[in-house]
Each structure stands twice: as structure tokens, then as C-alpha cells.
ROSE-739357 format. One record per atom (N, C-alpha, C): x, y, z. Coordinates in pm, whole numbers, plus 50000, padded with zeros to 5 digits. Atoms other than C-alpha are relative to their C-alpha. Last residue first. Layout:
N
XYZ...
REM end
This chain:
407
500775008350015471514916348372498785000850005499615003650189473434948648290498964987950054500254983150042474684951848692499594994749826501675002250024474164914948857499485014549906500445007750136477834910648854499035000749967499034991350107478364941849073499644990749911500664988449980475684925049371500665009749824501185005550042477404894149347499475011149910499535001650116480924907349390498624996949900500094986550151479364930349662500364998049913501374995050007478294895149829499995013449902500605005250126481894886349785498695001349991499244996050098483464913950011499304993649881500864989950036480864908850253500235003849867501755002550042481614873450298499375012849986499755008650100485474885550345498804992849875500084993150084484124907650599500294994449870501334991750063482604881350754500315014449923501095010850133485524858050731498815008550017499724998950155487734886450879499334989449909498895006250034485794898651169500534990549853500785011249996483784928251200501094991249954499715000549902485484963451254499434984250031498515004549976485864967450881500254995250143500264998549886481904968150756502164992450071498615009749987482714974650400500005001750193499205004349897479734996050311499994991250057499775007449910478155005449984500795000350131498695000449871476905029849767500314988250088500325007149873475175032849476501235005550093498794997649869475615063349182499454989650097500375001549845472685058648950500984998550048499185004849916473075076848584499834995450160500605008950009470015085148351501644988450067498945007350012471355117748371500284987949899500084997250118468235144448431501634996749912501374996450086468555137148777500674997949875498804986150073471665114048924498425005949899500474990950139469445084649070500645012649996500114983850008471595074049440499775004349844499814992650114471115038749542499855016850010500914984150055471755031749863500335002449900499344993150119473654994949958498695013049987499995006650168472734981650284500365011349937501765001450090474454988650591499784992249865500305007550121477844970050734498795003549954501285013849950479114990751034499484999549872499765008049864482205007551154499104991949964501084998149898482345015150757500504991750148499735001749896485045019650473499794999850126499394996449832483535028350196500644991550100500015011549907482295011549837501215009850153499274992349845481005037549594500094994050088500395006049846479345021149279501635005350092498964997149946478575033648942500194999450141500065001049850475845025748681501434999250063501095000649938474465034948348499924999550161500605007149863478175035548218498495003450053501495001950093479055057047886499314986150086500095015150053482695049447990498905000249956498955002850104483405090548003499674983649975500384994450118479665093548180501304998649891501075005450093480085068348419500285007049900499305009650066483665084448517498864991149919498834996650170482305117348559499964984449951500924995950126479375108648760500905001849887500665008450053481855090849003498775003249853499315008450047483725120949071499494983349919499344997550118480855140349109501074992249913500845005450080479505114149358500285010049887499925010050026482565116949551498804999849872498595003450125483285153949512499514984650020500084996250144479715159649668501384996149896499884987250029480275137650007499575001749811498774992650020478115112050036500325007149951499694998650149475185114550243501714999249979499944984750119475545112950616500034994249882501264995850070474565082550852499955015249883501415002149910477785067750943498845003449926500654987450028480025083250651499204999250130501115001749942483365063350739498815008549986500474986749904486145072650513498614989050057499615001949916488815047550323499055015650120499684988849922486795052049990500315000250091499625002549891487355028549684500095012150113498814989649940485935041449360499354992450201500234998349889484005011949144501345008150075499144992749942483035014048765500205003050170500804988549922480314991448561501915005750065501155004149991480504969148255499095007650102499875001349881483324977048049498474998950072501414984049955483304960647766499975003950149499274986450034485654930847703499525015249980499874999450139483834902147766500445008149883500805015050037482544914248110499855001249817500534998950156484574945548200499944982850030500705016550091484924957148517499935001349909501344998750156486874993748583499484984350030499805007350057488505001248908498784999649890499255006749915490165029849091499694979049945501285004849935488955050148834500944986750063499165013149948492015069048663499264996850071500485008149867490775094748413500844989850062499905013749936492815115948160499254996150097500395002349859491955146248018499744991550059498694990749992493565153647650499934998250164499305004449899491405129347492500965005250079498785000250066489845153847248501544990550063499925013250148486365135147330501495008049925500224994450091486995146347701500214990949838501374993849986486425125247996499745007849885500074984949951489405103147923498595007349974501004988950065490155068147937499815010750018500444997350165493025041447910498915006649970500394984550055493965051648255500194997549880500045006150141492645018348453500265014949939499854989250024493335019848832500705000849825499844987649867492794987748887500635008449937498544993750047491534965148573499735010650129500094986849892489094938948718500915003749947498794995449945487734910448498500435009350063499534984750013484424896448507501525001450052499735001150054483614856548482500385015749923501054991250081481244855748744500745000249873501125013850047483534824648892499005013249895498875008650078486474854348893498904986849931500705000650137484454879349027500604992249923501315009250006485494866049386499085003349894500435015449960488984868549339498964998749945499055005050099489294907649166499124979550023501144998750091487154917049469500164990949844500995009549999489524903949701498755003249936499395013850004492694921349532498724990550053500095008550126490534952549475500544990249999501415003650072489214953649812500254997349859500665012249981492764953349961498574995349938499085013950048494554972249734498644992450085500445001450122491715001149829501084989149942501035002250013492134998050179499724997749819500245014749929495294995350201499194995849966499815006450069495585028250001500194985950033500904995750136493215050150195500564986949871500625014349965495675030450508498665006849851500874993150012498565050150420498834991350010501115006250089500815035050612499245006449971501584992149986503855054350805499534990849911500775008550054507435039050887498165007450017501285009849953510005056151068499304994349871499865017149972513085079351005498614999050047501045012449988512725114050826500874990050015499015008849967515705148750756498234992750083499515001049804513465172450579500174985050048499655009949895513255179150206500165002550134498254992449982510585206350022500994988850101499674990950056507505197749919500945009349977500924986549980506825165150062500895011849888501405002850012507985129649964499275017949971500484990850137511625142049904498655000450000499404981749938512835134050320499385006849842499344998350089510735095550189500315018650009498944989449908508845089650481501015005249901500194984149969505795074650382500405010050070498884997949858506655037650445499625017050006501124990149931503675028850173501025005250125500864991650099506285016249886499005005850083498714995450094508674991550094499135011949916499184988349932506034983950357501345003949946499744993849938503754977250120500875002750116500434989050086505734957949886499375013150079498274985850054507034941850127499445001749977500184991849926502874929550199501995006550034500884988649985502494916549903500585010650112499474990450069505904897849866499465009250008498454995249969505254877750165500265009949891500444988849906501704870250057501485004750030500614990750044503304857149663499555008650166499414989349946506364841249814498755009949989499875001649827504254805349796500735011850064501175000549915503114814049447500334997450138499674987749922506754821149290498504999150098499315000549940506154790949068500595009850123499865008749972503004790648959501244997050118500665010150105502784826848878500204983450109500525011449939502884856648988499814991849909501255005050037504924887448832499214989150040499985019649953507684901648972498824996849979501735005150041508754940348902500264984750038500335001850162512094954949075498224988950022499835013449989511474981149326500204989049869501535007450071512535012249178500334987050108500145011050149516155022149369499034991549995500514991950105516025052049613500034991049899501464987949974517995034549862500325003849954499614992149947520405000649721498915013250006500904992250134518554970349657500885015350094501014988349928520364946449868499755007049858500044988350022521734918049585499465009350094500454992750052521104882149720500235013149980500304994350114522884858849722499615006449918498784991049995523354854950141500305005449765499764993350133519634852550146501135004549911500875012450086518994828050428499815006749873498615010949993521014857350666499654986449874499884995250098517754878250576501334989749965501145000850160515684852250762500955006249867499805013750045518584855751068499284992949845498535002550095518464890451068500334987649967499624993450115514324892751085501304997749936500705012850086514124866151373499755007149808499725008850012516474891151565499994988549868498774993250090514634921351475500694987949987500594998950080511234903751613502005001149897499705012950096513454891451917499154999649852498805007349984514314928152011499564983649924499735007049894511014943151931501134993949936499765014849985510724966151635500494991850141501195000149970510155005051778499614982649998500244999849861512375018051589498744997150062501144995249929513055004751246499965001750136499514988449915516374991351118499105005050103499005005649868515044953451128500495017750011500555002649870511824966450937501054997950126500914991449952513584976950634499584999250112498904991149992516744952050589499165011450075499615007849867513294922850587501285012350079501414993849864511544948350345501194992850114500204984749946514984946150131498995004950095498384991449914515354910150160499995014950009499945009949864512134900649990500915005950113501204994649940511784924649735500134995350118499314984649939515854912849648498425006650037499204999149895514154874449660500555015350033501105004649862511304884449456500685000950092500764989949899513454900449194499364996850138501064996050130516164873749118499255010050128499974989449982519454865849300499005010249860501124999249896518844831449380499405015649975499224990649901520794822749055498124999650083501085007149880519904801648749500795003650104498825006749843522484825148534498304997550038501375004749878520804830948149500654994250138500485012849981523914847547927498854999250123501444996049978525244879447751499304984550050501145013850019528654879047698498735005850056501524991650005531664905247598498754991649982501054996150103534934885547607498635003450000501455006850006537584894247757499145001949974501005000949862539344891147573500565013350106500675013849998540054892647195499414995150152499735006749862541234927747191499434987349992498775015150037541064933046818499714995550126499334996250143539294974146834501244989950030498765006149869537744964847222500995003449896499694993149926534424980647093501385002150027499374990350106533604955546840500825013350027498715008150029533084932947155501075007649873498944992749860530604957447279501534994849977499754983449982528684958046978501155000750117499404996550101528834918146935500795011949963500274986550028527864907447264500315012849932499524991350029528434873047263499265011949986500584993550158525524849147354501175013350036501634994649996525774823747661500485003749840500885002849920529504819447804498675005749915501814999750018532224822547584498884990850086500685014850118535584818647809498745008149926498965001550136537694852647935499534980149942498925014349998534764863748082500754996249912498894999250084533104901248045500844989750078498995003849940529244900648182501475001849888498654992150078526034910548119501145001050078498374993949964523694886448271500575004949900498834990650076519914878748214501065008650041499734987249958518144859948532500705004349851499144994550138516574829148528500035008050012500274993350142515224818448834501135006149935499154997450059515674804849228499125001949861500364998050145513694807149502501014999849935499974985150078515044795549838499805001649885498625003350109513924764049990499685013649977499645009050133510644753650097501054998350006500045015649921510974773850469500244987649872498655008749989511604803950291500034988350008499664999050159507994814850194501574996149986500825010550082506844805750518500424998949859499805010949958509394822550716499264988349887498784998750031508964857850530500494982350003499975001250180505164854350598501204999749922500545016650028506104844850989499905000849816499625011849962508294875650983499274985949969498995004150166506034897850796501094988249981500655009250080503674888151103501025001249890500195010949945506094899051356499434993249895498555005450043507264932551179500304984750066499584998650116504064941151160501094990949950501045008550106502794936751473500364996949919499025011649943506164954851663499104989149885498405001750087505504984451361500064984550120499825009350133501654980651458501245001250014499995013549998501654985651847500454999149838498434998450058503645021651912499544985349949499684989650154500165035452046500924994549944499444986949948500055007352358500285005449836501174988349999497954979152347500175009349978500784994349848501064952552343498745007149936499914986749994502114932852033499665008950122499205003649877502314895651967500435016950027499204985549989499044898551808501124999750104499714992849840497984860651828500715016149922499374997049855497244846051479500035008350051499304985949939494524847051263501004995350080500355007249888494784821150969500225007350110499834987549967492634839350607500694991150163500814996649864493054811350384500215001850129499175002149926495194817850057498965003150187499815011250026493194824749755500644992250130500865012550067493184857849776500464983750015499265000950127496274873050007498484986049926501135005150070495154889450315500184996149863499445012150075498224904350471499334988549930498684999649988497824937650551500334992949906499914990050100493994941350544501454996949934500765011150082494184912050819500055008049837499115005750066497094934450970499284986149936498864996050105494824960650992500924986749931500824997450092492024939651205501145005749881500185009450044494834929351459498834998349806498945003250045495534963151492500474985849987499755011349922492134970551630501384996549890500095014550011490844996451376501234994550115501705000449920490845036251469500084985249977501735001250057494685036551378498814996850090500905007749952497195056251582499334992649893501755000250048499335079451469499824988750001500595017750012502905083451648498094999549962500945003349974505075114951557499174986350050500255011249997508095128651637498764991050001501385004549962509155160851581499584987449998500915014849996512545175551582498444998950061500585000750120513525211951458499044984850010501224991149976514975220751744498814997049965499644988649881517875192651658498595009250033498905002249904516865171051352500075016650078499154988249978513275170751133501824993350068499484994450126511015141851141501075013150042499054988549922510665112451353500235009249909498734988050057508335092451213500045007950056499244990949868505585060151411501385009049891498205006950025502885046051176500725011650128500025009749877498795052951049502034996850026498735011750023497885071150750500364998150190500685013650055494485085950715501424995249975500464999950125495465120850737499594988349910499425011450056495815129151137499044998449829501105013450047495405158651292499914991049901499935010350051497435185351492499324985349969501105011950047496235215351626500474988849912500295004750127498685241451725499164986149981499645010950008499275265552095499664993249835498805000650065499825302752072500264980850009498855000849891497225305152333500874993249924499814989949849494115290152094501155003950053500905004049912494965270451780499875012950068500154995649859496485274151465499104997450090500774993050040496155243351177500045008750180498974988449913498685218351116499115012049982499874987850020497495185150901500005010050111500644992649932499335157150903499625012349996499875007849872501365133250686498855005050131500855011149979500905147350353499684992650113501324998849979501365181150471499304988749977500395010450054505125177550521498325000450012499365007650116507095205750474499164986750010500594985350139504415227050712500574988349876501155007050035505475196950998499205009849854500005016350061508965207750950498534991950014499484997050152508225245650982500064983349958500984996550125506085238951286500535003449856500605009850025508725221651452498975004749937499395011350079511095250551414499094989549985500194995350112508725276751545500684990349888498634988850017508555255451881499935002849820498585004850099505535237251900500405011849979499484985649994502675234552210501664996349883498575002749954500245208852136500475011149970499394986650014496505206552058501144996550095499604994649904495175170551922500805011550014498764999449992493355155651646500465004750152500334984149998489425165451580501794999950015500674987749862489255132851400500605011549984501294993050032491335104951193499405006150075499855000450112494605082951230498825009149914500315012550069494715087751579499785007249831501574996450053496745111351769499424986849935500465013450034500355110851956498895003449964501884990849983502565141852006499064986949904501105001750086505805131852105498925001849993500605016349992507785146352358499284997649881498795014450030510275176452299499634986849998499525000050136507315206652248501414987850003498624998849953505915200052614500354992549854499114990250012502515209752635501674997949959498404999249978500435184852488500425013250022499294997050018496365180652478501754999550078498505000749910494215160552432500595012949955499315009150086490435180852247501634994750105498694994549962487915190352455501094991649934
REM end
């Protein structure tokens, strides 16, 4: 028997996967859940009531206005301590749990969230604030840096001011505006606890140089390195919640008025395995390209692939692994997966191809022989409900297991 809701003005709560739940919606709220199909899917029911069920994203949005409002809250099936290991799991950087300062209750990740980004925000401040070279275009009446010849030719005599181009050591580089914009993000949010928001405005307050990023504007790029290494978990996880928020009124197919915060957790999942997969082939001496589209299935190249990741040992690729945020328990997998995977062997001219899931529980690997191929499809599972140094130890066991392909 599936929950159900009568009363089209309350929220209609589900988990992130299943049979979903039946609820009673006014013709307006079914038009604004129609505009958004990535979010949930909407399928009649019995007694003029509707079926709502969740698409593997996880978060609390309000969508629509007036009649028209709907409000959702999806659940995840993982322990919300477990997510925000996914979250914020940054190679190299060892794994320390703290306390969920969150309740039990459906609405937990955004307080979670916006607690731990906090401490990862904190930590990466606490040094000192980043600073870097920045390229300026500017018009001062001194020379500063490198004239800007074209623009100066522009002015037909004007002599100032004068058209420069110079390096400012400033705070107001990418990391920091990545930085500050999640922190701007989470403090609007509903649902953030009072001293979370708090400990958010004060953090951003420790940025007064920095640029907001005004909405709808690219994040900017930031590359890791030596110096930026102590923002690097802090930046990860902005990033998602600046780029997985999955509310964007254009996202869907037609606009509708969105506030909240959604995760897609298909793509959690797959950042997260390739960032700790990446790691622990690192002593094997294999590299990891994520989502690699320098190949195509056809020999007129006209049909692009994008394999969630390639290896290559010594510059060849060596084998091919697709990330799957589904639980199979004891079923085969599905047919589009192992099609999908047969393709991509066969465009790299691969012998072998591996299917890594998202499991309540850690089996062994199953090969799967492809007849009259000479292709084997495996499989694995990523036991997620287990805790994070053993999944972590699972993670590098399948690094083993992948390096051993070809030998």
C-alpha cells in the first residue's frame, strides 16, 4: 500500500527511490510537476488521485507560485551521515566523521549540509585567506602593468586614461568567489538552522574582497595545486551544491517559478568513485580520464561516446568503467547497461568492461562473457550502507582488481 496524501497544500514527501507515494493534486500542481520531469516522476492513479516518485535526487523545492505550488521533500535511502561522507570525501585527506548536527526528520540533509560545508569553509579560512594573481583590465591615469595598445589607439590622442593590463595579488580570485557563492547559497536556503546560517554569514563576512558571482554566471575554473590544497574539500563540495542544486526555473522544459536545493545523488555517486578511484590507481600507475569524449562508435566519427571513465596504462586505454547509482540485489543487469558497456569495449577495442553499482551490500564481482564477442562485461558492488573506511577499502580493492586487467 503505497503513503498516501490528501491535502493538495502540504507537502508531499517520498524517498529518493521506489513505488513513491499517492497524493491528491490540483490541476495546477500537476502542470508544474509535468514541467519538471527531471525531478519526479507523475503517473495517474486510482480516484482521481497521482503517484509521485522519486528520480534519484535527494533535497527540499518549492516549485510553482499560488495554486500552482508544490513543495517537495525527497528523502535519501542512505543514513545522511553516509551521504555527506560521499559529499565530502576528498582523496588524500583522512576521512574524520563528525556528529550529524541534524535531527531524523525528512528535512535532515540541507541542516547537515550546511553544517559540514561550514566546518569545510572554516578550515580552509582559518590559515588566512587565499590570495593570487589575477589579470586586470583597467583605465588609470598612471602606467600600471602592460598598456593596451588597441584600446589606447581608440581614444584618437587622448592621453589618459590610460588603457592597462596588469597582474593584481588580490583575494578576489576563483576559489574564493566558488567559495563565497555556495556560502550566499546555503544561508538563503530554507530549512538551514538558525546558528548554521549564522556561522555561514560570518565566514562569508571573511571575504569582504570578494566579487559575488552574480545568478546564472559559469562557475569560474580553479585548478589544484599546491597552493590552493587546503580549499581543495571546501571547493568540492560548492561545487556541488552550486552545480547539483537542481532547481534552475530553465532546468526543465518549459520555466516554473523554483526555491530549494536538490542532489542528484547518480552524480555523487559517480564523482565520488571516480575521485577515489583516480587515488588509489595512482601507486598502479594508471590514469583516469572521466567522462572521456575523444571516442566514437562509428569509424566515420560522427557518434560520440562519453564513458564515465576510461584507464589508460602508458597511454592506451586499458579497460572502461560506467558508474551506476542503482541497487540490483540479486537481479541481472539491466539490458541498456550491458549494451551500453558492449558498445564502449567495442569502440576502444577493449576485451574487458566493468559495471560498478551502488549496493546495500558488498558481493563479489560477476563476470558476464558477451557470446560470439570475445567481450566480458563484470560487475561490481559498492557496498554504501557500510562505513566509510570500509567502503573506502572497497573502493581500492576494485583499484586492484582493474589494474590486474591485461596482466
Amino acid at each position: 500500500m503505497l503513503p498516501l496524501t490528501t491535502d493538495p497544500t502540504g507537502p508531499v514527501s517520498l524517498t529518493e527511490t521506489g513505488p513513491g507515494v499517492q497524493v491528491a493534486l490540483r490541476p495546477a500542481q500537476v502542470a508544474t510537476l509535468i514541467r519538471r520531469p527531471d525531478l519526479v516522476r507523475l503517473t495517474p492513479a486510482a480516484s482521481g488521485l497521482w503517484r509521485v516518485s522519486g528520480r534519484q535526487r535527494v533535497g527540499l523545492v518549492r516549485l510553482g507560485r499560488g495554486d500552482a505550488t508544490v513543495e517537495l521533500r525527497i528523502r535519501p535511502k542512505l543514513p545522511v551521515s553516509q551521504l555527506l561522507f560521499l559529499l565530502t570525501h576528498a582523496p588524500g585527506t583522512p576521512w574524520q566523521d563528525q556528529p550529524v548536527t541534524a535531527s531524523a526528520s525528512d528535512d535532515a540533509l540541507l541542516p547537515a549540509l550546511a553544517d559540514a560545508y561550514a566546518r569545510a569553509a572554516r578550515r580552509a579560512l582559518d590559515p588566512g585567506v587565499l590570495h593570487g594573481y589575477r589579470v586586470t583590465d583597467d583605465e588609470l591615469p598612471v602606467v600600471r602593468g602592460r598598456i593596451r595598445t588597441a584600446d589606447q589607439l581608440r581614444r584618437t590622442g587622448l592621453p589618459l586614461p590610460v588603457a592597462v593590463r596588469y597582474d593584481d595579488f588580490t583575494a578576489d580570485i576563483a576559489e574564493n568567489r566558488v567559495l563565497l557563492a555556495a556560502l550566499h547559497r546555503l544561508e538563503r536556503l530554507p530549512g538551514v538552522t538558525d546558528t548554521a546560517r549564522r556561522t555561514l554569514r560570518h565566514l562569508a563576512g571573511r571575504l569582504p574582497e570578494v566579487t559575488p558571482l552574480r545568478p546564472g554566471t559559469p562557475l569560474p575554473t580553479w585548478t589544484p595545486t599546491r597552493l590552493n590544497s587546503r580549499y581543495a574539500p571546501a571547493l568540492r563540495l560548492a561545487e556541488l551544491i552550486l552545480t547539483d542544486r537542481g532547481i534552475s526555473p530553465h532546468d526543465g522544459p518549459t520555466p516554473v517559478t523554483t526555491d530549494g536545493f536538490v542532489l542528484d545523488l547518480a552524480r555523487v555517486f559517480e564523482r565520488f568513485l571516480t575521485d577515489t578511484l583516480t587515488a588509489a590507481l595512482v601507486p598502479h600507475r594508471i590514469r583516469v580520464r572521466p567522462q572521456d569524449r575523444r571516442h566514437h562508435l562509428d569509424v566515420g566519427s560522427r557518434v560520440r561516446i562519453r564513458p564515465d571513465l576510461v584507464l589508460y596504462r602508458a597511454g592506451r586505454p586499458l579497460t572502461v568503467v560506467d558508474a551506476k547509482y542503482i541497487d540490483l540485489g540479486a537481479a541481472p543487469p539491466p539490458h541498456e547497461h550491458m549494451y551500453q558497456l558492449l558498445s564502449y569495449c567495442t569502440a576502444l577495442a577493449l576485451p574487458h568492461g566493468h559495471l560498478v553499482y551502488a549496493a546495500q551490500r558488498g558481493d563479489a564481482p560477476v563476470r558476464h562473457p558477451i557470446r560470439n564477442a570475445g567481450i566480458t562485461v563484470t560487475t561490481h558492488a559498492v557496498d554504501l550502507a557500510r562505513p566509510p573506511t570500509e567502503i573506502l577499502a572497497s573502493v581500492t580493492a576494485l583499484a586492484d582488481r582493474l589494474a590486474q586487467v591485461g596482466d
